[in-house]
Structure formats: structure tokens, C-alpha cells
Backbone atoms as SQL, in Angstrom:
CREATE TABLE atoms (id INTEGER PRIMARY KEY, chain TEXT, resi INTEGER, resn TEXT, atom TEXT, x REAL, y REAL, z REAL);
INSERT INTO atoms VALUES
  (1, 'A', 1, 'UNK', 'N', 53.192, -1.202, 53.676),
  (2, 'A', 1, 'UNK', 'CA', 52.602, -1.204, 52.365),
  (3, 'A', 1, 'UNK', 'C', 51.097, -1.010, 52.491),
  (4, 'A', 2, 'UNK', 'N', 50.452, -0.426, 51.789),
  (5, 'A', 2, 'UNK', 'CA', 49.242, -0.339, 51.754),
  (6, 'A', 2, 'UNK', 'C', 48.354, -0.852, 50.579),
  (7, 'A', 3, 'UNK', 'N', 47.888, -1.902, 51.063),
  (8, 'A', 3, 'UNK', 'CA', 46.832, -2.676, 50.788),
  (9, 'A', 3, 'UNK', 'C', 45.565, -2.363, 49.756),
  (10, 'A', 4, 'UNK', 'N', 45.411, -0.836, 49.628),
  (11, 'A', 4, 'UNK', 'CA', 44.609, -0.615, 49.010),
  (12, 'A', 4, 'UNK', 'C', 45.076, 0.468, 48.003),
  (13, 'A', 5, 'UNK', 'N', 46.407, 0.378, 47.974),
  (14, 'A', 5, 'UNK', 'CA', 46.901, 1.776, 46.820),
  (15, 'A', 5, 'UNK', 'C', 46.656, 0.955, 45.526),
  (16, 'A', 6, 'UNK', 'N', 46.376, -0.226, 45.124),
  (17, 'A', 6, 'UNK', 'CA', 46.100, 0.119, 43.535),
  (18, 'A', 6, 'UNK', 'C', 44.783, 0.373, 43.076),
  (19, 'A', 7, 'UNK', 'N', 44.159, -0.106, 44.231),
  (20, 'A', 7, 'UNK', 'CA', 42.611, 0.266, 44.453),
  (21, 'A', 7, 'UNK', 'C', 42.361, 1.882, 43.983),
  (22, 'A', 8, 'UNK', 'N', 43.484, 2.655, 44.893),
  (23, 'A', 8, 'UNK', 'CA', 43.441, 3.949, 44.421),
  (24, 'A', 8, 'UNK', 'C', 43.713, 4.405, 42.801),
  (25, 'A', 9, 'UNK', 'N', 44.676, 3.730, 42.512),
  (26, 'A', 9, 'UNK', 'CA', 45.103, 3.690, 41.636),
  (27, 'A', 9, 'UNK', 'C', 44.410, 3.545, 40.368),
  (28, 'A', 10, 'UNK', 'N', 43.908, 2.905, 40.363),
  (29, 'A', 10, 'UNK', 'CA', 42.517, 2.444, 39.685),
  (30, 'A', 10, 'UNK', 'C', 41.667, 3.506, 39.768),
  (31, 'A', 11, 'UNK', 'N', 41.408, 3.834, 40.506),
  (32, 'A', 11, 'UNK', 'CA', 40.153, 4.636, 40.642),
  (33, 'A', 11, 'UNK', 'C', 40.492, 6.624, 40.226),
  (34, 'A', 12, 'UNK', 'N', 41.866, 6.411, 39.989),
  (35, 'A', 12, 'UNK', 'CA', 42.326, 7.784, 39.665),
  (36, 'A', 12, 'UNK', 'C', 42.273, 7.651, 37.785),
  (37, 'A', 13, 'UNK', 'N', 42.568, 6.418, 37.093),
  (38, 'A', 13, 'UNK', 'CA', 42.632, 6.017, 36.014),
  (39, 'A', 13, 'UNK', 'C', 40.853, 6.076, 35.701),
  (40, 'A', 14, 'UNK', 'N', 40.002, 5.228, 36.749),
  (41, 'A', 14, 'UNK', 'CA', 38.675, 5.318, 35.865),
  (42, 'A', 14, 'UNK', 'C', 37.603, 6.605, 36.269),
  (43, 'A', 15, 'UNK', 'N', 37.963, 7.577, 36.407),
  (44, 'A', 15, 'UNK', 'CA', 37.574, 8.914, 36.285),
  (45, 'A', 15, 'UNK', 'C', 37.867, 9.543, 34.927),
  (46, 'A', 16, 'UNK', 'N', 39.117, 9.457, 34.673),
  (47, 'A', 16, 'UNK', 'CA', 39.538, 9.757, 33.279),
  (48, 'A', 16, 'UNK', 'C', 39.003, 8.767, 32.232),
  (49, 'A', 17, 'UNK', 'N', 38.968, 7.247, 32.237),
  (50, 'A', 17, 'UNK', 'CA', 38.481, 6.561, 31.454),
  (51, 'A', 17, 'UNK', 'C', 36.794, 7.215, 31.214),
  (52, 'A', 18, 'UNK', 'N', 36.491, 6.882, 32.314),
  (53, 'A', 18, 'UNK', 'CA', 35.155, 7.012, 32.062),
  (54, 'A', 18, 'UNK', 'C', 34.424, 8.424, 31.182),
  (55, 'A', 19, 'UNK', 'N', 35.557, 9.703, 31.770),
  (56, 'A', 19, 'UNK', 'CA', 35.157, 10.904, 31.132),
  (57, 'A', 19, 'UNK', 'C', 35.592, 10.882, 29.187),
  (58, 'A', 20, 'UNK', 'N', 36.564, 10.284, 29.185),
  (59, 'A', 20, 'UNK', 'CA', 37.139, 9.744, 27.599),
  (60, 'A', 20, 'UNK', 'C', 35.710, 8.755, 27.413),
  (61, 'A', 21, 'UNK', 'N', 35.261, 8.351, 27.496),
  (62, 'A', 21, 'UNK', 'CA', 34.551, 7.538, 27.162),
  (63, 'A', 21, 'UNK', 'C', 32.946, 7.977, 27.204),
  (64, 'A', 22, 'UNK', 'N', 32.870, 9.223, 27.893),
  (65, 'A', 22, 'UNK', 'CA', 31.775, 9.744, 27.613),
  (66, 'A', 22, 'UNK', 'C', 31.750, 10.711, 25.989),
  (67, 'A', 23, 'UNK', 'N', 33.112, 11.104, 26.229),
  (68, 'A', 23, 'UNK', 'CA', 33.169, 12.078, 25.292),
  (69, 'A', 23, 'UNK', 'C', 33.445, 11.057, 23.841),
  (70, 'A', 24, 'UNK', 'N', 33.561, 10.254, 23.950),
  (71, 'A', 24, 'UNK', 'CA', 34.033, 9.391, 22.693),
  (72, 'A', 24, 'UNK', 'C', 32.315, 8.983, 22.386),
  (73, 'A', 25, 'UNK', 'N', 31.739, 8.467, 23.054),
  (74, 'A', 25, 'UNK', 'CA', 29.816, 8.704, 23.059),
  (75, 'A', 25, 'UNK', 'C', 29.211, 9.050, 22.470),
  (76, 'A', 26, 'UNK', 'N', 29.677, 10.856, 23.004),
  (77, 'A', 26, 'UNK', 'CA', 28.964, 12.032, 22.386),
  (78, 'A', 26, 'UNK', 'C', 29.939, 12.030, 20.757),
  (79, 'A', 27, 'UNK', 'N', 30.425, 11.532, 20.429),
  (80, 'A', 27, 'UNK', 'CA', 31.302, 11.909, 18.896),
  (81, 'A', 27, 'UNK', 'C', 30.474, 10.893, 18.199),
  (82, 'A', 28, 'UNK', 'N', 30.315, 9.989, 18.868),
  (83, 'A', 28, 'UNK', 'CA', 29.117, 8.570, 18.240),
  (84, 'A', 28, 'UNK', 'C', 28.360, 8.826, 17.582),
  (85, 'A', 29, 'UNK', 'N', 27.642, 9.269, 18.601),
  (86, 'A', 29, 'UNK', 'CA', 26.425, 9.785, 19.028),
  (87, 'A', 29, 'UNK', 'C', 26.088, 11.039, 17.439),
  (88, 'A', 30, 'UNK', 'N', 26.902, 11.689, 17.532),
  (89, 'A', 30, 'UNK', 'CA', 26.723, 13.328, 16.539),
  (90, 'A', 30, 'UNK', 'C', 27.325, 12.826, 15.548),
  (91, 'A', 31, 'UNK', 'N', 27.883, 11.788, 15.005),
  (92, 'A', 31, 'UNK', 'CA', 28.052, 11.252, 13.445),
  (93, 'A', 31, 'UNK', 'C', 26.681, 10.276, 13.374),
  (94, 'A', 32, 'UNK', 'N', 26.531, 9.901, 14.231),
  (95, 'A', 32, 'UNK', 'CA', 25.083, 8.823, 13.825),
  (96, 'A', 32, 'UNK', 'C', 24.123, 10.119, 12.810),
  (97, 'A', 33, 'UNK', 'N', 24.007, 10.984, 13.791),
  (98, 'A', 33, 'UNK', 'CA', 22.818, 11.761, 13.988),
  (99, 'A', 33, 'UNK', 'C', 22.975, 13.082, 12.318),
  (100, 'A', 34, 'UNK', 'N', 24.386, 13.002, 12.308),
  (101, 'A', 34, 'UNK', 'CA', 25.167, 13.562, 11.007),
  (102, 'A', 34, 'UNK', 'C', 24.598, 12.413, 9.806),
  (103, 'A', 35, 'UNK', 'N', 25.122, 11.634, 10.233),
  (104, 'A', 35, 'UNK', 'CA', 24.616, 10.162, 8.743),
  (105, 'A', 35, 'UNK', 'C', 22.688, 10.438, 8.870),
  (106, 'A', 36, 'UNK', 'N', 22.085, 9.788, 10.095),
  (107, 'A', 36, 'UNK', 'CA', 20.761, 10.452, 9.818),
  (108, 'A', 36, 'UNK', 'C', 20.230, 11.673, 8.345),
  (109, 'A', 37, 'UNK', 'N', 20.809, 12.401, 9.100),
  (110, 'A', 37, 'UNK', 'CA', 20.140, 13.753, 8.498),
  (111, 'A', 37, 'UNK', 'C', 20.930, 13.962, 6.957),
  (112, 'A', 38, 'UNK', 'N', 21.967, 12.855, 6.537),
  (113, 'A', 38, 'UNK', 'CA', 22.248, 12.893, 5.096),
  (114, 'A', 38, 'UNK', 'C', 20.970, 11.998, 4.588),
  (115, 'A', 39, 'UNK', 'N', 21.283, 10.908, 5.336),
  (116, 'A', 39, 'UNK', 'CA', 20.184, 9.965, 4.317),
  (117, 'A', 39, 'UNK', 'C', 18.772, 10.183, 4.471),
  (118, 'A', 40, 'UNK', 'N', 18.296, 11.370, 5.195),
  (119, 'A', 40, 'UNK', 'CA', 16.858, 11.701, 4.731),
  (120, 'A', 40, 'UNK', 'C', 17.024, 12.782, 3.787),
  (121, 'A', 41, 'UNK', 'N', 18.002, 13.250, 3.836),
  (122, 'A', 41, 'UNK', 'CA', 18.437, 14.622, 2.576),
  (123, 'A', 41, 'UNK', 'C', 18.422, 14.150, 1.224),
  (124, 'A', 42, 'UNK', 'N', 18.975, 12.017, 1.264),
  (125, 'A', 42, 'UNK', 'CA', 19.292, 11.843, 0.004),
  (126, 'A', 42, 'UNK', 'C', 17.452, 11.481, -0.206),
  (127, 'A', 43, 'UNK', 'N', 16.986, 10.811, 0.908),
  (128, 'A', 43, 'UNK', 'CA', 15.998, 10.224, 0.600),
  (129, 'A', 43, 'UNK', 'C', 14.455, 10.959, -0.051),
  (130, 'A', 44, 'UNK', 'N', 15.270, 12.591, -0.098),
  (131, 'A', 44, 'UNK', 'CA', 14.250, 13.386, -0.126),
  (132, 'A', 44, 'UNK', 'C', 14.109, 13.543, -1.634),
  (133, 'A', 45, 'UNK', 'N', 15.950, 13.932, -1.730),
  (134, 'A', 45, 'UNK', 'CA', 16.579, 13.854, -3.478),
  (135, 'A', 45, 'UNK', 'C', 15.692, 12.904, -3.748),
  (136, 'A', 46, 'UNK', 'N', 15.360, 11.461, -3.735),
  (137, 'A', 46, 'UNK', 'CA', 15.400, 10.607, -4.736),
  (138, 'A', 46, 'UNK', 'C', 13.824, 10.473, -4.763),
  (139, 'A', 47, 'UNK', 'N', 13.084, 10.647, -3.366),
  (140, 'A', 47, 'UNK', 'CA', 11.880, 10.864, -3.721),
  (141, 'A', 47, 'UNK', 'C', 11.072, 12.045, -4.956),
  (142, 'A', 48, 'UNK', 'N', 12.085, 12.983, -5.043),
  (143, 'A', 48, 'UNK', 'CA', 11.849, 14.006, -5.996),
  (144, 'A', 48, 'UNK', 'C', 12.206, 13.474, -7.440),
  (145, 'A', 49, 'UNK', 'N', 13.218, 13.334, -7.225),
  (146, 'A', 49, 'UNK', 'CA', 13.468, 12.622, -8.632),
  (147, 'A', 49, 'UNK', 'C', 12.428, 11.626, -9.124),
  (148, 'A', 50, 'UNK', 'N', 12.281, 10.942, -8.480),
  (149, 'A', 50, 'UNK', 'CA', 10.900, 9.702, -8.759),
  (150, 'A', 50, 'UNK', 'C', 10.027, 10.711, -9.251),
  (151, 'A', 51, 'UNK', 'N', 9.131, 11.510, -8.302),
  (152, 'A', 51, 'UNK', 'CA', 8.260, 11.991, -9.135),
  (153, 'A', 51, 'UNK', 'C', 8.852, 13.298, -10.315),
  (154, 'A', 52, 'UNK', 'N', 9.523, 13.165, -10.616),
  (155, 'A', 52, 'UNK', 'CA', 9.406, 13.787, -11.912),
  (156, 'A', 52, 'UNK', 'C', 10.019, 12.695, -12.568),
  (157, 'A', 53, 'UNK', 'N', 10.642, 11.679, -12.824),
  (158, 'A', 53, 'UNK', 'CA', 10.424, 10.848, -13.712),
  (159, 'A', 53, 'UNK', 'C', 8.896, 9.952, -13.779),
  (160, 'A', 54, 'UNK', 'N', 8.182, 9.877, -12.505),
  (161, 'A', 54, 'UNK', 'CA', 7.173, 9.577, -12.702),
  (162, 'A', 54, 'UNK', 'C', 6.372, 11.026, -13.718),
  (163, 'A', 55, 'UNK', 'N', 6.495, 12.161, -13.765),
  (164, 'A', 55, 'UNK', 'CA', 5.445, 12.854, -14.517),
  (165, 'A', 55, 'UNK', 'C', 6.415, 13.147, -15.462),
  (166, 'A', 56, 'UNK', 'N', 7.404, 12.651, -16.008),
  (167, 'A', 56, 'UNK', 'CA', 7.974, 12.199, -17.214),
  (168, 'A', 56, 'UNK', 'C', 7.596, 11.414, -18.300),
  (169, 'A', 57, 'UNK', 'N', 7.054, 9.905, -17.343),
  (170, 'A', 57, 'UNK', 'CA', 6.949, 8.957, -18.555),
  (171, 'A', 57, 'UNK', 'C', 5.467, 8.911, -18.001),
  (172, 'A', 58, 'UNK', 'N', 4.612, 9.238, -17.363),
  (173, 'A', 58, 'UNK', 'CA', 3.190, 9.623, -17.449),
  (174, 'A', 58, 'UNK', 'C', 2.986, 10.004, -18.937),
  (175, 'A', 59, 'UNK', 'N', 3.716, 11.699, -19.094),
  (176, 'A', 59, 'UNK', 'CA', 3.326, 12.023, -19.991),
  (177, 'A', 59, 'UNK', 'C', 3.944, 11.308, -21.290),
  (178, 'A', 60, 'UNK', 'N', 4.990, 10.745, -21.162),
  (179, 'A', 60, 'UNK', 'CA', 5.465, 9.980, -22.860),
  (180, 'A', 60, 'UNK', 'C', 3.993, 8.431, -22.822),
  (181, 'A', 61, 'UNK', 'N', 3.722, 8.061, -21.745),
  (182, 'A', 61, 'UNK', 'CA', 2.958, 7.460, -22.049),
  (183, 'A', 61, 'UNK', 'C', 1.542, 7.647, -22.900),
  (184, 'A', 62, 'UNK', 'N', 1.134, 8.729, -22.514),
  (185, 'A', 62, 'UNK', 'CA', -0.270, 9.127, -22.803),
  (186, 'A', 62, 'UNK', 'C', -0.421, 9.605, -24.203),
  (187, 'A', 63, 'UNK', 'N', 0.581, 10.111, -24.767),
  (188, 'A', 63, 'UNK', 'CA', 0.889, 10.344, -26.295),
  (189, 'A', 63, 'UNK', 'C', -0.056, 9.299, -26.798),
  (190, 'A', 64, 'UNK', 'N', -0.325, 10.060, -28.134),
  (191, 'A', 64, 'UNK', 'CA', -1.376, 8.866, -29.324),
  (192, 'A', 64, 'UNK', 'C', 0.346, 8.352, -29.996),
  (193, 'A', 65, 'UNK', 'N', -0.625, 6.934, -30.346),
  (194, 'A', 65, 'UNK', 'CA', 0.821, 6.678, -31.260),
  (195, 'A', 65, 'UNK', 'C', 1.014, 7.478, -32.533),
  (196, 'A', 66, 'UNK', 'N', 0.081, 8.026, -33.324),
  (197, 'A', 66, 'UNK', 'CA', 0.397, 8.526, -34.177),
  (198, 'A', 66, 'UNK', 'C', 1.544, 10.351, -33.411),
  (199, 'A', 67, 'UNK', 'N', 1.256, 10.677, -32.745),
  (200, 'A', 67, 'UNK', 'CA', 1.960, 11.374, -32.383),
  (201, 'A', 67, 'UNK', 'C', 3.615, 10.960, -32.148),
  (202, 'A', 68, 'UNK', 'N', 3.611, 10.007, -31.495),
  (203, 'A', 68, 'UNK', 'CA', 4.888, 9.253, -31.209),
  (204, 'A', 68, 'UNK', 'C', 5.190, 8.405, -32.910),
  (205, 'A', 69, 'UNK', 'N', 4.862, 8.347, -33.658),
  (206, 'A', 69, 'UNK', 'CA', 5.296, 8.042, -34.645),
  (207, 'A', 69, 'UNK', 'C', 5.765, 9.322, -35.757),
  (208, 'A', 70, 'UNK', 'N', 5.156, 10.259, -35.740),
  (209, 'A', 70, 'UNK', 'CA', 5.828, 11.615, -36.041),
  (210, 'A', 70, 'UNK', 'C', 6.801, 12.379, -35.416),
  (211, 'A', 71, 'UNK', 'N', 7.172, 11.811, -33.802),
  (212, 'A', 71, 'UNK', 'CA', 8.597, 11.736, -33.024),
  (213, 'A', 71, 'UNK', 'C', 9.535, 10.836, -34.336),
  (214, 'A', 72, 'UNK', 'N', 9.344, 9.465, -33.823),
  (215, 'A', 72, 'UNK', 'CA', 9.999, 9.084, -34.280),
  (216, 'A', 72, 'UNK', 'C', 10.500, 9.031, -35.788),
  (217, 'A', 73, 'UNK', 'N', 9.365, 9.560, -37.118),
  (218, 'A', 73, 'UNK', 'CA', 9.846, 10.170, -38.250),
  (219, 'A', 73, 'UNK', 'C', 11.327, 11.267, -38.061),
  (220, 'A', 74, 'UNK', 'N', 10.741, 12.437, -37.072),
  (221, 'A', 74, 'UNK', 'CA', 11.701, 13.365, -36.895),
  (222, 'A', 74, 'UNK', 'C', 12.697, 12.485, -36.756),
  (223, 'A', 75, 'UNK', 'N', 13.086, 11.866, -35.354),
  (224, 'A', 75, 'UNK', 'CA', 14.358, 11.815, -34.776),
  (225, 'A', 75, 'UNK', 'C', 14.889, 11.047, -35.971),
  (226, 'A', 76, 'UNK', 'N', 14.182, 10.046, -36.717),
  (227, 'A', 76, 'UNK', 'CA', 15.099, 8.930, -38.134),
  (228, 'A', 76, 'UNK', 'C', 15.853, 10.188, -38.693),
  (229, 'A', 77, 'UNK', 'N', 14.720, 11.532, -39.176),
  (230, 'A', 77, 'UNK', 'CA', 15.123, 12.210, -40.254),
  (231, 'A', 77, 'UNK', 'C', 16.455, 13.517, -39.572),
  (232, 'A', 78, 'UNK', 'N', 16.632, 13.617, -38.662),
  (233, 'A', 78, 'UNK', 'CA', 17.458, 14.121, -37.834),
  (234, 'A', 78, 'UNK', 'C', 18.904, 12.971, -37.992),
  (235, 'A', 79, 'UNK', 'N', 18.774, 11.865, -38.318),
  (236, 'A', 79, 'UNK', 'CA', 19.881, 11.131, -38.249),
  (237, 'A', 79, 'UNK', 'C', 19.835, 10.498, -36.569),
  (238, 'A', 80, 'UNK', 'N', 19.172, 10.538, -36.514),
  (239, 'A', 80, 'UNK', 'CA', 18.857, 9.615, -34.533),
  (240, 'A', 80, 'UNK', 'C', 19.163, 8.207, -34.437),
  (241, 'A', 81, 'UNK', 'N', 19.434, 7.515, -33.574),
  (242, 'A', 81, 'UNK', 'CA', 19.534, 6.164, -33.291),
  (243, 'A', 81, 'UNK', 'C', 18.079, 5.638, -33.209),
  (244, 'A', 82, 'UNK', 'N', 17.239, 4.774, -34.032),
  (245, 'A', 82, 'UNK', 'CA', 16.271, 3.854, -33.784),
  (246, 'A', 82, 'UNK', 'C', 16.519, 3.392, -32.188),
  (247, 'A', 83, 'UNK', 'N', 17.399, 2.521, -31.689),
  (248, 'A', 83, 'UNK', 'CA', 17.582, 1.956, -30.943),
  (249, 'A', 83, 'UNK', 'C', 17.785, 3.291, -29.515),
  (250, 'A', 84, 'UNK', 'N', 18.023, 4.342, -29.827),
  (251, 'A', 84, 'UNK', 'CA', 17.873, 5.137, -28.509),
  (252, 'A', 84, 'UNK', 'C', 16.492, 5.851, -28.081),
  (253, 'A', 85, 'UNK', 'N', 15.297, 5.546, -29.615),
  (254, 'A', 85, 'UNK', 'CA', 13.936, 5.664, -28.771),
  (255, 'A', 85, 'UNK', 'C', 13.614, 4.584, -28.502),
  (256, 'A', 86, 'UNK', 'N', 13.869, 3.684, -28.714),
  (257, 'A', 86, 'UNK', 'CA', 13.355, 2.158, -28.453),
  (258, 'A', 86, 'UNK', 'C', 14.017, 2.199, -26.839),
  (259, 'A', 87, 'UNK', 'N', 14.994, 2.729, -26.322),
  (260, 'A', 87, 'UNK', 'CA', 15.097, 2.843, -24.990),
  (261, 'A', 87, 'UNK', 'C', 14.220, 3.871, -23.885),
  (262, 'A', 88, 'UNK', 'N', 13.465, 4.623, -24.963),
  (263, 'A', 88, 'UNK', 'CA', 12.669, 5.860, -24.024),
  (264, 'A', 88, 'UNK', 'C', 11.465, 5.620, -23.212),
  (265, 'A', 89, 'UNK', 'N', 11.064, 5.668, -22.188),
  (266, 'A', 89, 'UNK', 'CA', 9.729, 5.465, -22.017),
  (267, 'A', 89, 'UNK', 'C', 9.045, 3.774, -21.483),
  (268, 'A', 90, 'UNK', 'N', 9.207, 3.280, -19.590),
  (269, 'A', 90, 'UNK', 'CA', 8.872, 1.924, -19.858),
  (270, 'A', 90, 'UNK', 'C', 9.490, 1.343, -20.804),
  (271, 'A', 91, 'UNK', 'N', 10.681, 1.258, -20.609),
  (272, 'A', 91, 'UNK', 'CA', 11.317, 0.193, -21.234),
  (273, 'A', 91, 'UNK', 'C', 11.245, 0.259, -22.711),
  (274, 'A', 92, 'UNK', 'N', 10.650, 1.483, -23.036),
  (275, 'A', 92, 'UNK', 'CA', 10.215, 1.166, -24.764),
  (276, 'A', 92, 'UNK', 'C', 8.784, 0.404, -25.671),
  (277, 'A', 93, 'UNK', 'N', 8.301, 0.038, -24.379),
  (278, 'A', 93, 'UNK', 'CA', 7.073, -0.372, -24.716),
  (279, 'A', 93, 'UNK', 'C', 6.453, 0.281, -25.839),
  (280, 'A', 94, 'UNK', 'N', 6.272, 1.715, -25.718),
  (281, 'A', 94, 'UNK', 'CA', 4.935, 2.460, -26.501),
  (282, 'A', 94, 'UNK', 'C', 5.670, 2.558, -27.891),
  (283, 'A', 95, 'UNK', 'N', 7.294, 2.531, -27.285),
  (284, 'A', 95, 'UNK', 'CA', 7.870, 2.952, -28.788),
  (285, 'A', 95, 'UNK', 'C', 7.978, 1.992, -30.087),
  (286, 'A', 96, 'UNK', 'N', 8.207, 0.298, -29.145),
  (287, 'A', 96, 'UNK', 'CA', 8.073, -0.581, -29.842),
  (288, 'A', 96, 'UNK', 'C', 7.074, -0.834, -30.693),
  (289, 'A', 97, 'UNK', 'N', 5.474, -0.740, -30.007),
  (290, 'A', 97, 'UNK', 'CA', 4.436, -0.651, -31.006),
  (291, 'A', 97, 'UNK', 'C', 4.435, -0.106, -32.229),
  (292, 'A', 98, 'UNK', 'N', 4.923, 1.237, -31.774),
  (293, 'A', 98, 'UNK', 'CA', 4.974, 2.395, -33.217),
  (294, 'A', 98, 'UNK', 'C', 6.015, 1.809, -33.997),
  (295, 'A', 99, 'UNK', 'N', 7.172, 1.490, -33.503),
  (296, 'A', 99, 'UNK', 'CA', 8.369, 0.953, -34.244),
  (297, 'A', 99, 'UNK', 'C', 8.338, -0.071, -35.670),
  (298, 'A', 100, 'UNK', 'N', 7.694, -0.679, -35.583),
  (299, 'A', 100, 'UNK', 'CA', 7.593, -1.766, -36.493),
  (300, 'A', 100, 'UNK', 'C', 7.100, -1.046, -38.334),
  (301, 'A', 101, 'UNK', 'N', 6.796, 0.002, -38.016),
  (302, 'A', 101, 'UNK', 'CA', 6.122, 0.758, -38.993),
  (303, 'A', 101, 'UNK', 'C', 7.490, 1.109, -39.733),
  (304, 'A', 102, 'UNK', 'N', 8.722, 1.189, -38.806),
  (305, 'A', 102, 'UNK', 'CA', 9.808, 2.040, -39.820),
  (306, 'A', 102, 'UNK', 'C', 11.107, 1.061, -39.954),
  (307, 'A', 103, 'UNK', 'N', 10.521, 0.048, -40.446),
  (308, 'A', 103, 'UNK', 'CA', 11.457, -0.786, -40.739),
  (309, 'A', 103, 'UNK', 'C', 12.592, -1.806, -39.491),
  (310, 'A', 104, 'UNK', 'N', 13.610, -2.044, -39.937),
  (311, 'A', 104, 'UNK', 'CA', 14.614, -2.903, -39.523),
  (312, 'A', 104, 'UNK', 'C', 15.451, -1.530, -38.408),
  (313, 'A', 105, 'UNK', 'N', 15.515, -2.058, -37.028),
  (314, 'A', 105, 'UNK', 'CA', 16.809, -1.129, -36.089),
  (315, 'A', 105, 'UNK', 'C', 17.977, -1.389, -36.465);
């Protein structure tokens, strides 16, 4: 009997392990690197988006109120929801000011 055949044995198994296991690595490895390069793709999306909702409500901000109160004449006389400019803009801040002028929402 020989003494060292599972030794061999073994060692015929971790050639193959080890090569499976490199290659299982590299599959790791190239989905990491796959997820990477989505989430700077999204992170790019959303940085864009920011700034144009930032030069969105820049500009609804800077409006005179009397301007934003001749919005909001229109949109009443259009049949508009009070309550969906009261959602526009910071929370509605600028709209609320003007708001009070046209009664009950």
C-alpha cells in the first residue's frame, strides 16, 4: 500500500479546485466592477437631475409675487387644483404667501 496515494490524490483534486476557484474570482471580480460602473452611471443620472431641478426652483423662486399671483389667477381660472400649486416650488413656500389672497383651498 502506499502511504502517500491520497496525498496524491489530493493534490490531483487541488489543481482543479484551485483553477475553479480562480475562475469563480475573476466572475467576482467583473460583476463587482459591472455594479461599479452602474452606480456611477446612476450617480451621474441623479447628479443631473439635481441640477436641473435645482435651476428649476431657482427660477420659480425668483419670480415677484405679483407675477406668481397672476400664475395662480390663471391656473384657478383654467379650473386647476389650489392645492397642486401650493405643492410647487420648496415645498410651496412662495406659493403660500401669494395664496392667502385667493381665498379658502
Amino acid at each position: 500500500m502506499d502511504i502517500d496515494a491520497p496525498e496524491k490524490g489530493i493534490a490531483l483534486h487541488y489543481g482543479f479546485i484551485t483553477a475553479k476557484h480562480a475562475e469563480w474570482e475573476k466572475c467576482v471580480a467583473g460583476v463587482r466592477e459591472e455594479g461599479r460602473g452602474r452606480l456611477e452611471e446612476l450617480r451621474r443620472k441623479l447628479a443631473d437631475a439635481k441640477h436641473e431641478l435645482d435651476v428649476i426652483h431657482s427660477t420659480i423662486l425668483n419670480l415677484p409675487y405679483e407675477v406668481m399671483a397672476e400664475m395662480f389667477n390663471w391656473h384657478r381660472s383654467m379650473g386647476g387644483s389650489l392645492t397642486t400649486l401650493l405643492l410647487c416650488a420648496n415645498g410651496g413656500q412662495q406659493w403660500r404667501t401669494v395664496a392667502p389672497g385667493f381665498g379658502s383651498i
